[in-house]
Legacy VTK file of the C-alpha trace (Angstrom):
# vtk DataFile Version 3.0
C-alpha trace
ASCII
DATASET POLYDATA
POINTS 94 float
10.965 6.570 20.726
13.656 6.027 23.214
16.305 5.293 20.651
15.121 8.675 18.625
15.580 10.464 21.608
18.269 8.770 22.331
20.241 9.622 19.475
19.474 13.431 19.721
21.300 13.179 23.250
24.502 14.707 21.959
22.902 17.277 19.860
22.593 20.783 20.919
19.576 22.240 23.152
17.305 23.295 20.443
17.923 20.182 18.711
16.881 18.071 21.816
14.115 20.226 22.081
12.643 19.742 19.084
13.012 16.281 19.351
11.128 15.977 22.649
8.411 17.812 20.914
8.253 15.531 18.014
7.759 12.560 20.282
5.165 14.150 22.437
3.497 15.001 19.349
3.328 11.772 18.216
2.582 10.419 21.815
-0.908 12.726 21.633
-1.671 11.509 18.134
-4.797 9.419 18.608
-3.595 7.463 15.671
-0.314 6.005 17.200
-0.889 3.288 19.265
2.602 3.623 21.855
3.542 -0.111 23.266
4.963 0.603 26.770
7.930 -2.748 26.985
6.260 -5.134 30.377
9.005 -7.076 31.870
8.079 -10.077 29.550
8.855 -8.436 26.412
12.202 -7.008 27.938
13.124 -10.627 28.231
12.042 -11.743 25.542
14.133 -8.460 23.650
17.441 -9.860 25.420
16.488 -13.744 24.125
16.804 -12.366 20.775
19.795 -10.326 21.429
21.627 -13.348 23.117
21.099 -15.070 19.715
22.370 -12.265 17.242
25.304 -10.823 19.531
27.716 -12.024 16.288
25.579 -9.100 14.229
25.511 -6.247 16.355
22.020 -5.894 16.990
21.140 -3.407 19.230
18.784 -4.785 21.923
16.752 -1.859 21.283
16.041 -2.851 18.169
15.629 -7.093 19.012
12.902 -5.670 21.226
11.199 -3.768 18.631
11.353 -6.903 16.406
9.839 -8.690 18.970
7.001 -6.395 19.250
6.775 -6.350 16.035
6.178 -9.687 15.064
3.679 -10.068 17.718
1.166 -7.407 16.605
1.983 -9.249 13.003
4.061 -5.967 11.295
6.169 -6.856 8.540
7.106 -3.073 7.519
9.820 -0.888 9.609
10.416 2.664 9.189
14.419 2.236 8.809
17.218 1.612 6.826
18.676 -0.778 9.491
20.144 -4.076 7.880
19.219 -6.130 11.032
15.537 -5.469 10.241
16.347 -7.059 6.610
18.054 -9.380 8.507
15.188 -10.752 10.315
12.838 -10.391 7.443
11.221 -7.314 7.684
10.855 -5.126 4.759
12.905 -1.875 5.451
11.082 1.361 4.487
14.320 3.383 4.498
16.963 3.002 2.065
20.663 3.966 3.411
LINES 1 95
94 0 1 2 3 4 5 6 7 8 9 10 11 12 13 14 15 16 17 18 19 20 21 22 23 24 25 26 27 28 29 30 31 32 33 34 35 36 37 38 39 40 41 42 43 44 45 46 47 48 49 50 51 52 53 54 55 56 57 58 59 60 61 62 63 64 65 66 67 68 69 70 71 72 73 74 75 76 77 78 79 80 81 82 83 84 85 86 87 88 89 90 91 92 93
């Protein structure tokens, strides 16, 4: 969610808005389960990233793979080629 928000930054103030909606939103739905990043997975998120700086993954996204794997989820919601990469199916298609 950080990244989503993250990439609204720029937008204008409605746009922002609505984005910090959308994310609180999903935040309330009892259905999401939200994993909060503990120092441990942090590290572990820059381990990854130390191995793939020659692709240009984003750390945000090594840490997400990390998480990933760990709750065994093979599926992202994304077009991102590093997700491919690390053999995830991507949902998206670019």
């Amino acid at each position: 969610m950080a990244e989503f928000l993250n990439s609204y930054g720029r937008s204008s103030l409605t746009v922002r808005r609505q984005a910090a909606r959308i994310v609180r939103t999903i935040l309330a739905d009892p259905g999401v389960t939200v994993v909060a990043q503990s120092h441990q997975s942090f590290l572990t998120g820059l381990n990854l990233r130390e191995h793939r700086l020659d692709q240009g993954c984003s750390f945000t996204d090594c840490a997400s793979m990390i998480c990933m794997r760990s709750r065994k989820i093979a599926e992202a919601l994304t077009s991102d080629r590093h997700f491919v990469a690390e053999g995830f199916s991507a949902l998206l298609s670019q």
